[in-house]
C-alpha positions, 0 to 999 in steps of 0.5 A: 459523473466526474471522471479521474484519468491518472497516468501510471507512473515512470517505468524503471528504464532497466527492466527487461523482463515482460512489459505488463510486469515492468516496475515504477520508478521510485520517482513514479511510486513518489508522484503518484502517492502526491497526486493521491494526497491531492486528491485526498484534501479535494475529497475526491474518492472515486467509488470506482477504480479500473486499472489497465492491468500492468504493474505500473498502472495498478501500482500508481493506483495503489499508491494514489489511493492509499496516500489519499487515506482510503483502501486500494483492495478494491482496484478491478483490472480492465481488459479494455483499458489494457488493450488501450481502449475505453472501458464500458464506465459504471455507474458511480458518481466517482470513477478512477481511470488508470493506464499508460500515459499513450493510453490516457491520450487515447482515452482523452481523444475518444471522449473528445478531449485535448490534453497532453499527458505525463507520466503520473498526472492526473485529469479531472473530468466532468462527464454527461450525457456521453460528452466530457469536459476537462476541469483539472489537470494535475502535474505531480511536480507542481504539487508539495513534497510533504504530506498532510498529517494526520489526514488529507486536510492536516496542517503538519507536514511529514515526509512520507503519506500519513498512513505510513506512520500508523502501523503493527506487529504481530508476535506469532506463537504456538502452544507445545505439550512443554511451553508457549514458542515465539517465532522470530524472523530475520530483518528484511538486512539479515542483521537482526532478529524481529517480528513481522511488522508493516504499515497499516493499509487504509481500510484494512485496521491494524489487525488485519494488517498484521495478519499479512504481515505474518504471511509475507514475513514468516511465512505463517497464518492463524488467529490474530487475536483481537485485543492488541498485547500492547504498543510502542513508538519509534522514530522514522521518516523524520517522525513518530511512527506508532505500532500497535503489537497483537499476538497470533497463534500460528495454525499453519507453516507455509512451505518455502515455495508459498511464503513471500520472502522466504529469503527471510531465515526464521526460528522457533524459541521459547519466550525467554529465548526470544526477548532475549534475541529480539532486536526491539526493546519495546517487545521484550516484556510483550513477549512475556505476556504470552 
C-alpha cells in the first residue's frame, strides 16, 4: 500500500469562532491546490481519502484533489484522525490521510516514522506488513507557481489549476399560462444582473455542476436539461475560460433560510426583459432560445 499523509493547510490567524470551523488561509488554499498538481503529474490518485473532519483538513483535501483533476465527493471524515489518531486504513492501493500538522507528527511517530512537518506538505509513504518507510516529502513552497494545462501533465502553464477554466451556466426558467420567465440574479458584487455560473468540479461534468450552481446562486432546483443551449468564451485568471451554458426548468423556489447566498437579490422577467438586463453578451441570444 502506498500511503499519502497531507498536512491541512494554514489556518486564517483572525478567526475566533469554533476551532474545528477555522478557515484556510488563501495562502494555504494555494499550497494545497500545488501539492495536488504534483500529484496529479506523479499519477498519485488515492482510491481512498480520510480527512480529519475540521474545515481546514477537509478544504486542503478538496483543493489537492480537485487541482490533480480528479473529484473531492468522495472525501469520509474520520473520527480517529479528528481525535489525532491513526485510523483503521482500508484496503486500497492508494490511501489519503488528511489532518493537522501536530496530528501527521503523531500519525508519523505511530508508523515509525521521522519527519518534520509543515502546514501543507505532503508525505509519501510506503506501507507493508504493518511497517512504513518515507519515500517523498513534499514542501508546497518548493514546488512551481503555475499549473499545467490542459491536464496534470500539460506543458502550458496557467496561473490557476486547470479545472478552473472549464466551466458552466445555467439559464434557470419556468413556463407561465402567458409566456416562458428567466430568473436572473445579482453578481456575487451586487453591480450587475446574471445567471448562475461556476467552475465544473472534476468528475462532476458541466451539467451537474450547473445544477449547483443553481442552488447555491438562486436558490433554485429542477431539470437541467441535457443538451447545452450554446457556449461562449471569456478572459480570466491570465487565460480562456470556457463556459458551456444549459437551461433549467425550475421546479422548486427555495425559501431565503435554505438558499446559500441568499445575500444575492434575484428576479423573475420575461425573456426579452432578461437579455436586456442581462450583463453577458454572449447570453443575450441563448436566452431567446427558450
Amino acid at each position: 500500500m502506498e500511503l499519502l499523509i497531507l498536512c491541512a493547510g494554514a489556518a486564517d490567524r483572525s478567526w475566533t469562532g469554533p476551532v474545528l470551523e477555522r478557515p484556510l488561509r488563501s495562502k494555504g488554499k494555494r499550497r494545497a491546490q500545488k501539492v495536488g498538481a504534483w500529484m496529479g503529474r506523479h499519477s498519485l490518485e488515492p482510491e481512498r481519502v480520510l480527512s480529519a473532519s475540521g474545515k481546514r483538513s477537509l478544504v486542503t483535501a478538496e483543493k489537492a484533489l480537485k487541482a490533480g483533476g480528479w473529484t473531492a465527493q468522495d472525501i469520509d471524515t474520520s473520527d480517529p484522525l479528528t481525535d489525532g489518531t491513526l485510523p483503521i486504513l482500508p484496503k486500497a492501493k492508494r490511501v489519503l490521510l488528511v489532518a493537522p500538522s501536530k496530528t501527521v507528527q503523531s500519525l508519523a511517530s505511530q508508523l515509525g516514522v521521522q519527519i518534520e512537518t509543515r502546514s501543507g506538505a505532503l508525505f509519501v509513504l510506503s506501507f507493508e506488513n504493518g511497517k512504513a518507510s518515507l519515500k517523498h516529502r513534499i514542501d508546497p513552497r518548493e514546488l512551481p507557481d503555475l499549473f499545467p494545462f490542459p491536464s496534470p501533465n500539460g506543458h502550458e502553464l496557467r496561473p490557476r489549476p486547470a479545472y478552473y477554466y472549464t466551466q458552466s451556466a445555467v439559464i434557470p426558467f419556468r413556463r407561465t399560462a402567458r409566456d416562458t420567465e428567466i430568473l436572473i440574479v445579482r453578481s456575487s458584487s451586487g453591480r450587475h444582473w446574471v445567471v448562475p455560473k461556476g467552475i465544473v468540479e472534476p468528475g462532476l461534468g458541466p451539467a451537474r455542476s450547473a445544477l449547483i450552481e443553481a442552488r447555491e446562486e438562486a436558490g433554485v432546483e429542477g431539470l437541467v436539461l441535457e443538451k447545452p443551449l450554446g457556449s461562449y468564451a471569456y478572459e480570466k485568471w491570465g487565460a480562456t475560460c470556457n463556459v458551456e451554458v444549459y437551461a433549467m426548468e425550475v421546479s422548486r423556489v427555495l425559501a431565503h433560510n435554505e438558499w446559500e447566498e441568499s445575500h444575492r437579490e434575484r428576479q423573475w422577467t420575461d425573456a426579452a426583459e432578461a437579455a436586456n438586463l442581462i450583463h453577458q453578451p454572449e447570453l443575450k441570444h441563448l436566452i431567446a432560445l427558450l
